[in-house]
NUNUDREN-344564 format. One line per 4 residues: number of its first residue (from 0); for each residue x, y, z of C-alpha. Coordinates in steps of 0.02 Angstrom, whole numbers, plus 50000, padded with zeros to 5 digits. Each point is the difference from the previous one (the first is absolute). Example, Ala and Ser with C-alpha at 12.3 -4.5 7.8 and 13.67 -1.06 7.14 Angstrom:
BEGIN
0> 50615:49775:50390; 50069:50172:49967
//
This chain:
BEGIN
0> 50027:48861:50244; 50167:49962:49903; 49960:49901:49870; 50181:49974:49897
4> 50188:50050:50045; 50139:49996:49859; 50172:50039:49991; 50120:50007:49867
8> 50188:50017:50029; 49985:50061:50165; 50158:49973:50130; 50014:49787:49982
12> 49836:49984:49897; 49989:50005:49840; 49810:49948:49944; 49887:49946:50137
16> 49805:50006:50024; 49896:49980:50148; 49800:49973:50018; 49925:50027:50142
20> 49849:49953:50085; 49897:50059:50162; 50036:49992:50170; 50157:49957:50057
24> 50153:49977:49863; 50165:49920:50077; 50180:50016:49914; 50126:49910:50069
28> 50170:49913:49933; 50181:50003:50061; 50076:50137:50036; 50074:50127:49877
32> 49862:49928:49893; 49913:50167:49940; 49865:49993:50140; 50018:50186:50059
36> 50039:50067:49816; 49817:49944:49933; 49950:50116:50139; 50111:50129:49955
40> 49953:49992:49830; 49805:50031:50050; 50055:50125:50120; 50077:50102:49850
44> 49827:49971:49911; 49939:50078:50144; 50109:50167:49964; 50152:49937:50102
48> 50157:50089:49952; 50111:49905:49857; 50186:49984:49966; 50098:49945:49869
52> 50075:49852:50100; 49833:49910:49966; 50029:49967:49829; 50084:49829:49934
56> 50164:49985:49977; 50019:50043:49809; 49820:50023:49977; 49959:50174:49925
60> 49835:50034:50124; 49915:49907:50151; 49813:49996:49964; 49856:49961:50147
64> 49831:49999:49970; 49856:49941:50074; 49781:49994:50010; 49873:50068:50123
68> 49848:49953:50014; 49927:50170:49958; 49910:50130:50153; 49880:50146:49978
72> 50110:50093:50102; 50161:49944:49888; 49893:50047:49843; 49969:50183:50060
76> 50168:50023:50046; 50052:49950:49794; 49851:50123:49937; 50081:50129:50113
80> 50176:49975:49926; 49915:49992:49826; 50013:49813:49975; 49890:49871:49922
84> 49916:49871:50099; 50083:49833:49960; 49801:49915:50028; 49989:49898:50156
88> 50216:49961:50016; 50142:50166:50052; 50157:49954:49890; 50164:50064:50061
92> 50172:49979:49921; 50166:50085:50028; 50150:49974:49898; 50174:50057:50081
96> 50131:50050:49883; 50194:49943:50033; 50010:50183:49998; 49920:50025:50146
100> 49847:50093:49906; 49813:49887:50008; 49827:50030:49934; 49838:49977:50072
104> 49845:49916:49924; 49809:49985:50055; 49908:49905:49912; 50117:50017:49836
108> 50015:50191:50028; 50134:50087:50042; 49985:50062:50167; 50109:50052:50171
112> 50079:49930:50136; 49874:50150:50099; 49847:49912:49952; 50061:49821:50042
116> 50040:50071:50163; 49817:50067:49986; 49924:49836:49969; 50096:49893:50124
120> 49893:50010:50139; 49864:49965:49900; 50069:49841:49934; 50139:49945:50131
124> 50098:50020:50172; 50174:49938:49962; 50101:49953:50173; 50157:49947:49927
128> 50179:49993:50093; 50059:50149:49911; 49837:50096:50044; 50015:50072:49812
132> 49821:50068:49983; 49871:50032:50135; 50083:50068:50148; 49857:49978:50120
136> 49961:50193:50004; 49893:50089:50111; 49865:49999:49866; 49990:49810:50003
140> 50028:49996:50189; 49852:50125:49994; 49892:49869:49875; 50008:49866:50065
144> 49969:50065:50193; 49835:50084:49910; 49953:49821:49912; 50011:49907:50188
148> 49883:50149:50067; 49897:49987:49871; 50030:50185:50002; 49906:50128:49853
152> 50099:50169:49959; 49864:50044:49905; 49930:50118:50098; 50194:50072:50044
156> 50009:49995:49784; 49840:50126:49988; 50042:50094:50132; 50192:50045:49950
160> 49932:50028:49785; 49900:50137:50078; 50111:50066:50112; 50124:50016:49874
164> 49901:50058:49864; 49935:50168:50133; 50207:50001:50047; 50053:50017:49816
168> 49869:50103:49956; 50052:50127:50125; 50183:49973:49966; 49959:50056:49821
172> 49915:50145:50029; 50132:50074:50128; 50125:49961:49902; 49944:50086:49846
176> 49921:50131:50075; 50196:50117:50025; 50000:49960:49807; 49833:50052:49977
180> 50000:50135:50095; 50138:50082:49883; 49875:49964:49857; 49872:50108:50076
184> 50059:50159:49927; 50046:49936:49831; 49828:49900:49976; 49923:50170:50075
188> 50083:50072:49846; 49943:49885:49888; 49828:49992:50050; 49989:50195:49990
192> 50072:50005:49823; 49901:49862:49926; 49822:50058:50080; 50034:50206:49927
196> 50018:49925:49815; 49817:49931:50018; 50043:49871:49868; 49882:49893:49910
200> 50043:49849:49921; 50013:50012:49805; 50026:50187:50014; 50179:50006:49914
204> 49921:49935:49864; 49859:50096:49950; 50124:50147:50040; 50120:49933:49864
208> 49876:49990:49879; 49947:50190:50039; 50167:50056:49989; 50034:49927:49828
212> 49819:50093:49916; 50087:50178:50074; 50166:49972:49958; 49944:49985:49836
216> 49825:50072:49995; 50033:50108:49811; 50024:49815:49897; 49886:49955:50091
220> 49866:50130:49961; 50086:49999:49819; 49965:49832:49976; 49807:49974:50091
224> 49954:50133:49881; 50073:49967:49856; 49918:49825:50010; 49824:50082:50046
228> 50017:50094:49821; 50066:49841:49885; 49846:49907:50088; 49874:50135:50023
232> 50032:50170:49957; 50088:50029:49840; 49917:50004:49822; 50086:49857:49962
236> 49979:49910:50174; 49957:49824:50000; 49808:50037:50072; 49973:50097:49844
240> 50050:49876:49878; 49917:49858:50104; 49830:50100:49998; 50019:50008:49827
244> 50053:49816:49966; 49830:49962:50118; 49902:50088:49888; 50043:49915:49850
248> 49976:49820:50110; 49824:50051:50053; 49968:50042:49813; 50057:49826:49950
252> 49899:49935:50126; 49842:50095:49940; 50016:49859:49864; 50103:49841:50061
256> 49952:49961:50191; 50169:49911:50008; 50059:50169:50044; 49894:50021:50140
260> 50122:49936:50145; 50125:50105:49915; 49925:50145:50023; 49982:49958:50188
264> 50199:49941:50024; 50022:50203:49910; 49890:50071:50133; 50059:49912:50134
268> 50185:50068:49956; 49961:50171:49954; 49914:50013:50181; 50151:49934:50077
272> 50120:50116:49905; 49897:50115:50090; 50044:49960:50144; 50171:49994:49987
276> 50006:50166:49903; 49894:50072:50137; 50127:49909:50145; 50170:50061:49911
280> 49915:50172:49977; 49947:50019:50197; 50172:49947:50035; 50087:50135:49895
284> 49910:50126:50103; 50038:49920:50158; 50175:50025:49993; 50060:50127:50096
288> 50189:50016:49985; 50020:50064:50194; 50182:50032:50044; 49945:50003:50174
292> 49911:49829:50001; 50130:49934:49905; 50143:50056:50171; 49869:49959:50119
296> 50000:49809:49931; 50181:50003:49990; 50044:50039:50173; 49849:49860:50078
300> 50098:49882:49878; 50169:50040:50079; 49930:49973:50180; 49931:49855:49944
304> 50153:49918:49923; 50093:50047:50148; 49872:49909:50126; 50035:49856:49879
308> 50189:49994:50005; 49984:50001:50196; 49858:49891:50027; 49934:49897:49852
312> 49992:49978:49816; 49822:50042:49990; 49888:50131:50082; 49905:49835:50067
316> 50179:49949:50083; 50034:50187:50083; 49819:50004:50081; 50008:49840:50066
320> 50181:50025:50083; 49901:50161:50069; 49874:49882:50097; 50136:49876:50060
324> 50105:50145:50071; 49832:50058:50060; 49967:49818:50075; 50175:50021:50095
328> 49975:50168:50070; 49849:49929:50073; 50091:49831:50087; 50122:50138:50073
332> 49884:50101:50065; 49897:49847:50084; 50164:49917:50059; 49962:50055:50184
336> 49830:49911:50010; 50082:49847:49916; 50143:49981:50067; 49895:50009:50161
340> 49867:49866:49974; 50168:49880:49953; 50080:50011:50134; 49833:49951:50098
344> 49983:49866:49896; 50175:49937:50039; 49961:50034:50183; 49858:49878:49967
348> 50083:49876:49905; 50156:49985:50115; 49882:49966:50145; 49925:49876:49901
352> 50151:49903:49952; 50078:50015:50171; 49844:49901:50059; 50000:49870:49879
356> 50202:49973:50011; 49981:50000:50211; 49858:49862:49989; 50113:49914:49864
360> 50131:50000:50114; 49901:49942:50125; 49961:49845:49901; 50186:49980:49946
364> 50045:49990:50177; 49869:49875:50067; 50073:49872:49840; 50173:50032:50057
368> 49982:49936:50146; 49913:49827:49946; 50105:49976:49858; 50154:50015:50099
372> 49940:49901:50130; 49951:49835:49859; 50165:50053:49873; 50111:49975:50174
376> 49941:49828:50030; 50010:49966:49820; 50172:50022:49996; 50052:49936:50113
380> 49920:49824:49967; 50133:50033:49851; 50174:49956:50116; 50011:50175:50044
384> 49979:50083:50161; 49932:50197:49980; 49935:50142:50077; 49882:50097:49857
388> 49914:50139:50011; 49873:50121:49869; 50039:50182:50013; 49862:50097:49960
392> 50042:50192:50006; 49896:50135:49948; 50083:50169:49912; 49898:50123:49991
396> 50091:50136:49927; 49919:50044:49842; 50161:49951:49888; 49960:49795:50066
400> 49841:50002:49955; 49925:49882:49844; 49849:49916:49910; 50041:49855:50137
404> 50001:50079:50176; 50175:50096:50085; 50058:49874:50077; 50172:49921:50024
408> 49981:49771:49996; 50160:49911:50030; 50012:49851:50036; 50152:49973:50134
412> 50093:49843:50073; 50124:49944:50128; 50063:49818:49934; 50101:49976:50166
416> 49942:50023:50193; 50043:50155:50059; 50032:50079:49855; 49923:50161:49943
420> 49863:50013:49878; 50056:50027:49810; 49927:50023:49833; 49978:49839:49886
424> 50137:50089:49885; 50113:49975:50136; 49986:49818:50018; 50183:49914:49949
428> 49922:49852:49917; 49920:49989:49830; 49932:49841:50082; 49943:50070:50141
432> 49908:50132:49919; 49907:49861:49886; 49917:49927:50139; 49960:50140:50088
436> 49901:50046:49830; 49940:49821:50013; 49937:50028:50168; 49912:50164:49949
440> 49931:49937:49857; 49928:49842:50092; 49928:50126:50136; 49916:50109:49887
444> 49930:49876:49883; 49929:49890:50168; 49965:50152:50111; 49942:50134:49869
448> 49815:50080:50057; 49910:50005:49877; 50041:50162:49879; 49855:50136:49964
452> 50086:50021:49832; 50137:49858:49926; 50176:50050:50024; 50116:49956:49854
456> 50110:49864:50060; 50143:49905:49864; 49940:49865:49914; 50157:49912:50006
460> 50108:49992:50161; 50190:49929:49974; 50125:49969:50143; 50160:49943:49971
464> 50095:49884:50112; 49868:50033:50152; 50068:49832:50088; 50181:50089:50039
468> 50061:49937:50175; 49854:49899:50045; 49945:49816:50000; 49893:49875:50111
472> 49832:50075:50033; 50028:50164:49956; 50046:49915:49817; 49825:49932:50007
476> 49911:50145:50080; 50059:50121:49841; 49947:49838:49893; 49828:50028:50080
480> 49996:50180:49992; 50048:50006:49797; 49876:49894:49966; 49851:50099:50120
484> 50054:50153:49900; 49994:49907:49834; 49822:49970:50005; 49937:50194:49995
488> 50137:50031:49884; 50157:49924:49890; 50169:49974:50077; 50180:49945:49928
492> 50109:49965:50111; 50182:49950:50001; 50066:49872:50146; 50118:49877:50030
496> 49925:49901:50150; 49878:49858:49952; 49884:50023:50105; 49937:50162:49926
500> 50031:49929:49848; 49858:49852:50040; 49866:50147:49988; 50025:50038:49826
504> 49857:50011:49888; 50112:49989:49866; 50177:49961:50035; 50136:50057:49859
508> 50173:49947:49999; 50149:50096:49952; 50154:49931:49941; 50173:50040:49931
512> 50076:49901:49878; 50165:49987:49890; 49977:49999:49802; 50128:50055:49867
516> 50105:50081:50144; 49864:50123:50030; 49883:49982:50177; 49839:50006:49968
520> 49852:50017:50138; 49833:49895:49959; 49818:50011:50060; 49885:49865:50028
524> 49825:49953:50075; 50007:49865:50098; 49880:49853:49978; 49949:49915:50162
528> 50142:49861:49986; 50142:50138:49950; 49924:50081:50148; 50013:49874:50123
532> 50184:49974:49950; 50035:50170:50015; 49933:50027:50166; 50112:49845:50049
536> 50162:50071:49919; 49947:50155:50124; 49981:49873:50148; 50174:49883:49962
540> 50123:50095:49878; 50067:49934:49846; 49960:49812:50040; 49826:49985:49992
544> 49939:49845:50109; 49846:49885:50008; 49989:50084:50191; 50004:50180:49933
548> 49876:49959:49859; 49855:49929:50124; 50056:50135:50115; 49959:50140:49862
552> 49831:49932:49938; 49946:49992:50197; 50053:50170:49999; 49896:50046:49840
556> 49835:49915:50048; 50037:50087:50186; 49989:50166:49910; 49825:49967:49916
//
């Protein structure tokens, strides 16, 4: 529910709070007050569209605000739009510049007037006179017709998600496939060059390594044997002189047997000069400076480098584009058989949807008839005197259909005898249209079957000046009706006849005053006393009266 409503400098107010409580909140106060502009103000919470106009004479910016009680359904529309969950409150402020520019906050984020608009039916149905937000769409028309059904869509949901997964699927591959089809011969090219160079990964590099021992094979030969005859070979090679220096150690040791691990750590290095003697000698003859070898490595190293510049850095890179092109050859070649078992899944999946929307439709139908039937004699019990009627028409071209069903709700109305049935948009009144939301609501809330899966409804419901052009009973019976809807959910209202005003659950009063040449519009809850005197100024004008005073607390403990 609303909890809080501030405004700052906006049109005749310049600071003013209001609390509110549960069930059914009443503003009333003469007229020109600020009644409607409260409602304005929430209605441009609510993503209504601002102006410039709004803001204070010689104020810089109009600021409203205001605090939800928080939903889960309001909290996964913020993680959607990537902001933080406020806890168990939504906090929304706008601030309109002079300029005409504004900026959006949720929560102390900045945000968009897109996902206010988002969150409004979440939080609040505004029915104000200037119809600023909530147009009663076909959407809502459609909600609130499924919520007095008790009608599910989810079996309509599952059916259309698979239906248009099989549709898009299919879509895709027909698409893509004139494109693809002009890919065959390059990728047949591609394939054909790749698989003849019967690459293996890490090939270039062993080849590199080849190359560089031919190209320059005589150092190379120069230098493993000169090495082998400084270590090994030569009369003045280091194995002679370390045999020698091992004799001479072993001698020592004949003597000292300190000298004993000595003459191992000798042996142990003459044996592995050896070795590498032996190694650098085997690879001196192993050289064999082929001219022939030395082209042949040349020419795979060209291929390969050219393989890389046109499909990878690496050899790794070049075989694996082989096996994607490979991969697509293959999808063309099996498109037939695909493209055949989609479209018999679509057949399937159509079929299936067509069922669920036709019994949905079905169900639609059979509501539309009792709701108009109980939202007719709501009405008019309201000083009005209607024909209504709930349209329910299926579409069911493919382009209409959706998650909830194909068809077409709208609600229609003749508000004279003999006139022909219109939309609600085309009622003349802003009044008229609040109690005929009044009436709907009222039907819904008392007739609703009982839903298979909770339909979102608004938390808050405001209507603004309902009471236009009636009085008497009617007065009372929208008195009666406020407070019936009240109890499932909260209500503000705005009225000027007391004895809608006697239903309040909490009754705030708002008033213009004079001070330092400015007007200024105040907001106050009215205790039971201010209350009673209130409801009398309603019943005799300016001059309150003893008579009006007993009159309005009759009235008052009437209402409870």
């Amino acid at each position: 529910m609303l909890v809080e409503l501030r405004a700052e400098n906006y049109a005749v107010i310049d600071h003013a709070i209001a609390v509110f409580g549960p069930g059914l909140n009443l503003l009333t106060g003469e007229t020109g007050a600020g009644k409607s502009i409260l409602v304005d103000a929430l209605a441009l919470l609510m993503g209504g569209k601002s102006s410039a106009e709004v803001v204070r004479h010689g104020a810089d910016k109009a600021v409203v605000s205001c605090v939800f009680e928080s939903t889960s359904g309001a909290e996964t529309i913020l993680e959607e739009n990537g902001i933080d969950s406020g806890g168990s409150e939504v906090i929304l402020r706008r601030e309109i510049l002079s300029t005409g520019k504004g900026r959006v906050f949720i929560n102390n984020q900045p945000a968009t007037v897109a996902v206010l608009k988002q969150l409004a039916p979440e939080l609040a149905l505004v029915h104000a006179q200037s119809e600023s937000l909530s147009s009663f769409d076909q959407g809502q028309q459609r909600a609130l017709l499924d919520r007095f059904g008790g009608v599910s869509t989810d079996s309509v949901a599952e059916a259309y998600a698979r239906w248009r997964e099989a549709s898009d699927k299919l879509a895709e591959l027909i698409h893509g496939e004139q494109d693809r089809l002009r890919m065959v011969d390059l990728w047949s090219y591609q394939r054909k060059e790749i698989s003849a160079a019967h690459l293996e990964a890490g090939e270039d590099e062993a080849l590199e390594t080849e190359k560089r021992v031919l190209s320059n094979a005589e150092k190379i030969h120069d230098a493993a044997t000169g090495a082998f005859d400084q270590l090994y070979e030569g009369g003045a090679s280091a194995e002679v002189s370390l045999r020698a220096a091992l004799r001479s150690v072993e001698e020592l040791a004949r003597y000292d047997s300190r000298f004993n691990e000595a003459v191992q750590q000798l042996g142990s290095v003459r044996a592995i000069l050896g070795d590498v003697s032996s190694s650098l000698r085997d690879y001196a003859e192993g050289i064999n400076a082929s001219p022939e070898r030395l082209a042949e490595i040349e020419d795979r190293l060209a291929l390969i480098d050219r393989l890389k510049r046109k499909y990878g850095k690496t050899v790794a890179e070049v075989i694996a584009f082989g096996e994607d092109v490979t991969r697509r050859l293959a999808e063309v070649e099996d498109r037939d058989e695909i493209i055949k078992a989609l479209r018999a899944v679509l057949v399937q999946t159509e079929s299936a949807y067509r069922n669920a929307a036709a019994a949905l439709s079905a169900e639609r139908k059979a509501a539309a008839h009792k709701l108009a039937k109980l939202a007719e004699a709501q009405i008019n019990s309201l000083a009005m005197k209607v024909h209504f009627e709930v349209s329910v028409k299926p579409t069911e071209d493919q382009s209409h259909w959706t998650s909830v069903g194909w068809d077409q709700v709208e609600y229609r109305i003749a508000t004279n005898p003999g006139e022909p049935l219109k939309s609600l948009h085309e009622i003349a009144s802003g009044g008229e249209m609040s109690r005929v939301m009044l009436a709907l609501k009222v039907s819904v809330e008392e007739g609703a079957a009982k839903p298979r899966r909770k339909t979102p409804t608004p938390r808050t419901l405001v209507f603004d000046e309902i009471d236009i052009g009636i009085g008497g009973r009617a007065a009372e019976a929208v008195g009666q009706k406020l407070k019936s809807l009240s109890r499932g959910q909260q209500v503000l209202c705005v009225t000027h006849l007391p004895q809608i005003a006697s239903f309040a659950d909490q009754h705030f009063l708002i008033d213009k005053r004079e001070s330092d040449g400015r007007t200024r519009t105040q907001i106050r809850l009215l205790d039971d006393p201010a209350r009673t005197h209130e409801v009398a100024r309603m019943l005799s004008g300016a001059t309150v009266t003893e008579t009006s005073m007993q009159h309005a607390a009759q009235m008052i403990a009437g209402s409870r």
